[in-house]
C-alpha positions as CSV (number, residue, x, y, z in Angstrom):
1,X,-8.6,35.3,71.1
2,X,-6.2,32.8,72.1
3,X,-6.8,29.3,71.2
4,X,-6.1,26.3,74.4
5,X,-5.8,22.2,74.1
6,X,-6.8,20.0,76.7
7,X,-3.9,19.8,78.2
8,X,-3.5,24.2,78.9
9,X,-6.5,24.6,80.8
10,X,-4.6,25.9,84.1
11,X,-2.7,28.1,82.0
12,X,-5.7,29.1,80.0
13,X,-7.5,30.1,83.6
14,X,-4.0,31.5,84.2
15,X,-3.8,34.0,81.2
16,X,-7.8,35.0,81.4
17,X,-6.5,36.2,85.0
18,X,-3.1,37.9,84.0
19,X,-5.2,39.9,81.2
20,X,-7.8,40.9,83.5
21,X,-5.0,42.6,85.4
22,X,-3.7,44.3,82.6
23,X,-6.8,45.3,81.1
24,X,-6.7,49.5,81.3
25,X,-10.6,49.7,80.9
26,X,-11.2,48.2,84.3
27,X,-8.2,50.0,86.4
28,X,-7.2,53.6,86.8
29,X,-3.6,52.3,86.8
30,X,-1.2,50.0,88.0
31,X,-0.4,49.4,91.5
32,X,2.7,48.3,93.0
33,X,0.6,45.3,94.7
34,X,-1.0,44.4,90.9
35,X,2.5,45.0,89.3
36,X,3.6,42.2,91.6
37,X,0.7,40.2,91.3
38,X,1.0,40.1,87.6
39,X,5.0,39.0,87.8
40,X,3.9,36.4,90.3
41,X,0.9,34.6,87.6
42,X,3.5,35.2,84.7
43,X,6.0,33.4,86.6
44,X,3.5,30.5,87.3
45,X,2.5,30.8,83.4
46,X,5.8,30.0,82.6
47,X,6.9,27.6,84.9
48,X,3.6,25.2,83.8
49,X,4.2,25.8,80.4
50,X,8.4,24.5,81.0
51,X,7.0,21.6,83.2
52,X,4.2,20.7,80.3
53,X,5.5,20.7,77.5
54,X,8.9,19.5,78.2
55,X,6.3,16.2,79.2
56,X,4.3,15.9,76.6
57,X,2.9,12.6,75.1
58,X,2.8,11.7,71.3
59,X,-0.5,12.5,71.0
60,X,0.1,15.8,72.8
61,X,2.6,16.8,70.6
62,X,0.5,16.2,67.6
63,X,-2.3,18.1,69.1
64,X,0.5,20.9,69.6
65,X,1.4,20.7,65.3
66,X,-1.7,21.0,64.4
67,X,-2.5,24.4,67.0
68,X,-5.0,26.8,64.8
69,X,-2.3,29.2,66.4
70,X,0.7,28.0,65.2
71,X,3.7,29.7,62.2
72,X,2.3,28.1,58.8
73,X,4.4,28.7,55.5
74,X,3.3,32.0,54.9
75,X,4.4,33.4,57.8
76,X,7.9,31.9,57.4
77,X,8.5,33.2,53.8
78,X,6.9,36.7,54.5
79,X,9.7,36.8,57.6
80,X,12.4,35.3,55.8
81,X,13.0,36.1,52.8
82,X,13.1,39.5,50.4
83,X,12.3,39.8,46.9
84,X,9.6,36.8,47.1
85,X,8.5,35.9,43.3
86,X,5.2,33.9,43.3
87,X,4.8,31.8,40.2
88,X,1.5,30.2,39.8
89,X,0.2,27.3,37.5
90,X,1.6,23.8,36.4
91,X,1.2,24.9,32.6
92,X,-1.1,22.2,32.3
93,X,-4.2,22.2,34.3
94,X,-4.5,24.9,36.6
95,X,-3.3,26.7,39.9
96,X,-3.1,25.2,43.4
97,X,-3.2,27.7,46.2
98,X,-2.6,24.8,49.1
99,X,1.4,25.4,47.7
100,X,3.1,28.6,47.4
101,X,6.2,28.5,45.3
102,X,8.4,30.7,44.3
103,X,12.2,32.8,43.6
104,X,13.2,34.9,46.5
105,X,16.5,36.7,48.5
106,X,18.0,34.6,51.5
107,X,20.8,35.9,52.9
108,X,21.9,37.2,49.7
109,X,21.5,34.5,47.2
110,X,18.8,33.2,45.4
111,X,16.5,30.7,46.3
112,X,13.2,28.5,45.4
113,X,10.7,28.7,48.3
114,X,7.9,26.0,48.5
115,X,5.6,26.0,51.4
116,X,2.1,23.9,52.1
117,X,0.0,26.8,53.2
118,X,-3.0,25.5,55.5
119,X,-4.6,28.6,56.2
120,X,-5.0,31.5,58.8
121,X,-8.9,31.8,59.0
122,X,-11.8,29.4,57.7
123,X,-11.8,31.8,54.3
124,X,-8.1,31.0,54.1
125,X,-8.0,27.1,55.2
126,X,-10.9,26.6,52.2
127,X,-9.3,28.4,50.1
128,X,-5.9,26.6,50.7
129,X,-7.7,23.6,50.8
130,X,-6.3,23.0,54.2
131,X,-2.6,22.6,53.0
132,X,-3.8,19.2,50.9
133,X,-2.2,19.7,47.5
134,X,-3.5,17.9,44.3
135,X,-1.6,16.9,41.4
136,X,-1.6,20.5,39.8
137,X,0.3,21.4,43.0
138,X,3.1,18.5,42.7
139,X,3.2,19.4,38.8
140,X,3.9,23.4,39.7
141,X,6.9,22.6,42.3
142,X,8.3,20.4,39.7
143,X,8.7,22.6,36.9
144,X,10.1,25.3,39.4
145,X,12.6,23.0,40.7
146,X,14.2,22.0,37.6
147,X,14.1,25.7,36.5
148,X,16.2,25.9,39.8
149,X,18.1,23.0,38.9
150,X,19.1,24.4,35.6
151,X,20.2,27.9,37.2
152,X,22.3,26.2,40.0
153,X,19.4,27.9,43.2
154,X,19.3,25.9,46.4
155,X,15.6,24.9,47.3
156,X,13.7,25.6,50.7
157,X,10.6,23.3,51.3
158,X,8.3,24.5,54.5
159,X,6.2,20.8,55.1
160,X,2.8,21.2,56.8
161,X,0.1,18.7,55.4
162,X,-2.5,16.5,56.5
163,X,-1.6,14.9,53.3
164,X,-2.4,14.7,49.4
165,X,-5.8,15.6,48.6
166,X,-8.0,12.4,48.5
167,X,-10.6,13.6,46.4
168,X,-12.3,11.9,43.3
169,X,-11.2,14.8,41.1
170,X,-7.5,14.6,41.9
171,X,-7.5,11.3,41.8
172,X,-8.6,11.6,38.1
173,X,-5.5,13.8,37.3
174,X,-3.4,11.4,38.8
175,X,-2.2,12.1,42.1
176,X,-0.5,9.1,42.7
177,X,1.7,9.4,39.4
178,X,1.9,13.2,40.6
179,X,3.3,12.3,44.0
180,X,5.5,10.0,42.7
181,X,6.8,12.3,39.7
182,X,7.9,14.8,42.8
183,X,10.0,12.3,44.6
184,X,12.0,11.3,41.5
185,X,12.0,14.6,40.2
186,X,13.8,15.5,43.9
187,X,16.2,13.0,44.3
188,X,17.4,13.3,40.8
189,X,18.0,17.1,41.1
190,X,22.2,18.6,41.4
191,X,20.9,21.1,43.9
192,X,20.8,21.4,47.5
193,X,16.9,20.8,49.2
194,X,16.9,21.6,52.8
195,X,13.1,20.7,53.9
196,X,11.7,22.3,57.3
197,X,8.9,20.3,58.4
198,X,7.4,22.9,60.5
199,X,3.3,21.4,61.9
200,X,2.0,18.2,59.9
201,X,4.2,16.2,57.6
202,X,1.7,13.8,56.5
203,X,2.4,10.5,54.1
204,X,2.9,11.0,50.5
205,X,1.9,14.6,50.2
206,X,4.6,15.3,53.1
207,X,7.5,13.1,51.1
208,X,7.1,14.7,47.7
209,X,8.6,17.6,48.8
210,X,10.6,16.6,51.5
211,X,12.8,14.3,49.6
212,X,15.5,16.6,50.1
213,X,19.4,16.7,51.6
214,X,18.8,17.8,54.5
215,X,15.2,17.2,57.0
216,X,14.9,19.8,59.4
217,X,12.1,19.3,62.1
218,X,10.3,21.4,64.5
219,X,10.7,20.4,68.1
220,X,6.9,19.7,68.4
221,X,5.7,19.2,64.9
222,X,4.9,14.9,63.2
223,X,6.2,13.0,60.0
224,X,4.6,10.1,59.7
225,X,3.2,8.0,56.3
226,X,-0.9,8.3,57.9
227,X,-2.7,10.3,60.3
228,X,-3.1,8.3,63.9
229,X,-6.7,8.8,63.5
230,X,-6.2,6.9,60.3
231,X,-4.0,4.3,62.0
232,X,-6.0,3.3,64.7
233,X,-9.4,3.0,62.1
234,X,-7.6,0.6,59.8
235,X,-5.5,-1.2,63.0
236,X,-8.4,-0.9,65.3
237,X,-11.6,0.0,63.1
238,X,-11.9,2.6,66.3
239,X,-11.1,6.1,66.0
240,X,-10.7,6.7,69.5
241,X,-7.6,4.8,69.7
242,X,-5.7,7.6,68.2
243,X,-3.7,8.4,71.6
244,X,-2.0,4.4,71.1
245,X,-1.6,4.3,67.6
246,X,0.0,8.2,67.7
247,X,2.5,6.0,70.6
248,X,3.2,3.1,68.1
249,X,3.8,5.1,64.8
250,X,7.0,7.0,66.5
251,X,5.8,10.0,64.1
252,X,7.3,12.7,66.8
253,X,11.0,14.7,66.0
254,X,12.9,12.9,68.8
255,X,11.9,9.5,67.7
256,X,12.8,10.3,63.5
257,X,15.9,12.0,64.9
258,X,17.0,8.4,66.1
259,X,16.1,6.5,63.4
260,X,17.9,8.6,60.9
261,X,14.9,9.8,58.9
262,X,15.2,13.2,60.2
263,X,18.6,15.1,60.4
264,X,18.0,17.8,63.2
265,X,15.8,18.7,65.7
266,X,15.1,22.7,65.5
267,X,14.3,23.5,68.9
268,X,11.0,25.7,69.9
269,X,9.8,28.0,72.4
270,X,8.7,27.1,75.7
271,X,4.9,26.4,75.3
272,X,5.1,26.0,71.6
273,X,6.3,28.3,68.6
274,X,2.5,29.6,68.4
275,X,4.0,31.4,71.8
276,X,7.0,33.1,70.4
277,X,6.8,33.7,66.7
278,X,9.8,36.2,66.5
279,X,12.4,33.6,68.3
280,X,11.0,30.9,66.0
281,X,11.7,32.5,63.0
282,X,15.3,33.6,64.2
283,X,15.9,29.9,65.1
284,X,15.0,28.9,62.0
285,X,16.5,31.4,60.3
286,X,20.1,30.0,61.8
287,X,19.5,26.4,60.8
288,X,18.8,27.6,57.1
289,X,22.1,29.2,57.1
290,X,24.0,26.7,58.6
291,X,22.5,24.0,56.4
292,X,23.2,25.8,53.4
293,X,26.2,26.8,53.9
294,X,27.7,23.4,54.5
295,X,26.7,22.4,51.0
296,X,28.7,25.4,49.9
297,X,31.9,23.4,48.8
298,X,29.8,20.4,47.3
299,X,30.1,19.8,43.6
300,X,26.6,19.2,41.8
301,X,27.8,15.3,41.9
302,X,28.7,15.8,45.2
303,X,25.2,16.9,46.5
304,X,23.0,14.4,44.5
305,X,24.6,11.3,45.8
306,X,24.8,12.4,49.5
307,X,21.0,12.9,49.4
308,X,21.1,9.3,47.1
309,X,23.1,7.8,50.4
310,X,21.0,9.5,53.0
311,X,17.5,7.5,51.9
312,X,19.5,4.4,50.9
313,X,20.8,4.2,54.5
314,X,17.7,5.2,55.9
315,X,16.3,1.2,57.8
316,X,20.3,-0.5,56.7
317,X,21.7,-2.6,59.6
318,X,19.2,-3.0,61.7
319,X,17.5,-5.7,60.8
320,X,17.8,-9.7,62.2
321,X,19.3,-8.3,65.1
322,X,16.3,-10.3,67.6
323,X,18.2,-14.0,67.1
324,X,21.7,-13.1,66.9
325,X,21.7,-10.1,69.2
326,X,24.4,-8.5,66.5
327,X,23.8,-6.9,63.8
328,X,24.3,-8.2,60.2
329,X,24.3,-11.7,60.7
330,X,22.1,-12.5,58.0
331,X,24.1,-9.7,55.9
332,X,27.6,-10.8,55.9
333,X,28.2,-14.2,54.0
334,X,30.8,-14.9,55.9
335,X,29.1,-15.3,59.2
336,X,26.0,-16.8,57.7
337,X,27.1,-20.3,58.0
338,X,29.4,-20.4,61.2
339,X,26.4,-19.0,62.7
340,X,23.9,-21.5,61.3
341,X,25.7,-24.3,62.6
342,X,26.7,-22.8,66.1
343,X,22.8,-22.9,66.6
344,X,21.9,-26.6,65.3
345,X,25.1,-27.5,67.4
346,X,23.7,-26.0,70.8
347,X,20.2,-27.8,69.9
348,X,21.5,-31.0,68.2
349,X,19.1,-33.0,70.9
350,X,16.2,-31.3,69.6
351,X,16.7,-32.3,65.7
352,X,17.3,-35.8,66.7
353,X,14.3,-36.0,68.9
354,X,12.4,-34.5,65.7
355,X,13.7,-37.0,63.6
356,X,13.2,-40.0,65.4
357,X,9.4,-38.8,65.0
358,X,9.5,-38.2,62.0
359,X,10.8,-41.6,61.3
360,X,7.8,-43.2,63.7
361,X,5.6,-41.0,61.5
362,X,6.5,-42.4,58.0
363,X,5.9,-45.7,60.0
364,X,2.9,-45.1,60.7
365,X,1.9,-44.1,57.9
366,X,3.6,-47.4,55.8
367,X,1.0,-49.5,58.2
């Protein structure tokens, strides 16, 4: 059964109709008048499909990442790649199903796979923990990815979290030292990491694997460091105020992609990549290839300090820009001053003013 947001229902009323048509239990056959009928509603299927989703708000789109229906990890790797190894275990506390890591084939070569699985069904999602990985989880991918650091084997992160796993017991095992272990244990790595964020990309548990070369973003999936949900309780202390706080965070592809966080934009299907699982996985089978092939003729040095310059330059240069209206004033010594006294020359009226009462002031104050 298909699953609808708010924002489908004429197309939900829409496909009810179409397979009504096409259901062989209530017709004989086909007639040419149903054929045509049927091309006609599939025609207006797709046509509101193109008009809403190439329209949708922020909180739309995060409504659209985290569809029941939608490609999670499992689905990528099992369409992806050959040959896939699961390895299990951080060799020191226990397994985390909400990760699935392991060695497999891509286009010839090996590679690590890493993917936060959320889940197909409720057995699944409980199992998986709902993609939320704990510190075991972070502790696994780590020892993998220096075993793929030491062997020279490009790494493949699929992102799709709500986040870390908040709970007193992972807390215990040190989550945040977990979290934090994974980011350093990523940027210091000779490899190339190409992460896919492919539904939620949430905070921490998002980053710790997506510290990577090269951040590759589904057309209608969110990265952002909370939930809007959590946004708008701290910022608002109301929980309905999701739809503004989803507005302010700029957590959507398009809005990263400008702000450097992101690197491309993987374009999906018209109504979603729940609607088109096949093209999905061919599109994102191209970018894989591309972006792995252009580290091809990096040296080991080469591809740890491009990923070193890609979050160092992430936020440079654009700040102080609101006074000056250029950028770097306040980061070029050599414009510092001139530009310090062009502004107390314009208002020289203003500090005299001031300083005649300040003198009146101390007057005062003396009788």
């Amino acid at each position: 059964m298909k699953s609808y947001l708010e924002f489908e229902r004429d197309i939900k009323d829409l496909d009810e109709e179409l397979e009504k048509l096409k259901d062989p239990f209530n017709k004989e056959g086909l007639s040419e008048v149903e054929t045509d009928k049927i091309s006609n509603i599939q025609s207006q299927i797709d046509e509101k499909l193109k008009v809403s989703y190439s329209n949708l708000n922020e909180w739309q789109i995060t409504q659209v990442a985290r569809h029941e229906e939608r490609p999670k990890a499992k689905f990528f790797i099992d369409a992806l790649f050959t040959n896939f190894i699961n390895l299990s275990g951080d060799r020191r506390f226990a397994e985390d199903s909400a990760v699935i890591s392991g060695f497999a084939m891509f286009e010839g070569r090996s590679v690590l796979v890493i993917g936060q699985e959320k889940g197909e069904d409720l057995d699944s999602r409980l199992k998986r923990n709902f993609g939320m990985m704990k510190p075991e989880g972070y502790r696994k991918c780590i020892r993998l990815m220096k075993v793929a650091d030491k062997f020279n084997i490009p790494i493949l992160s699929f992102i799709d979290t709500p986040g870390a796993y908040p709970g007193i017991g992972a807390e215990q095992r040190g989550q945040a030292e977990a979290i934090a272990s994974s980011i350093d244990c990523c940027m210091s790595l000779k490899v190339p990491i190409i992460s896919v964020i492919i539904g939620e990309g949430g905070s921490g548990g998002a980053i710790a694997l997506a510290s990577a070369n090269k951040v590759l973003m589904l057309e209608n999936s969110i990265y952002s460091v909370i939930s809007p949900e959590g946004c708008a309780s701290i910022l608002w202390r109301d929980p309905s105020k999701s739809i503004e706080a989803a507005k302010a965070m700029k957590l959507t592809a398009n809005e990263l992609l400008k702000m450097n966080i992101v690197d491309e934009i993987i374009q999906e299907p018209t109504g979603g990549a729940h609607r088109d699982k096949t093209q999905i996985v061919s599109t994102v089978e191209n970018a894989l290839k591309r972006n792995l092939e252009e580290f091809k003729s990096y040296s080991r040095e080469e591809i740890f300090e491009q990923r070193k310059q890609k979050f160092l330059n992430i936020g440079k240069e654009t700040s102080f820009t609101a006074l000056s209206g250029k950028t770097n004033i306040f980061l070029d010594k050599k414009n510092f001053i001139p530009f310090l006294k062009e502004k107390f020359l314009k208002k020289k009226i203003f500090i005299l003013i001031f300083f005649l009462l300040f003198l009146f002031f101390i007057f005062y104050l003396i009788n």
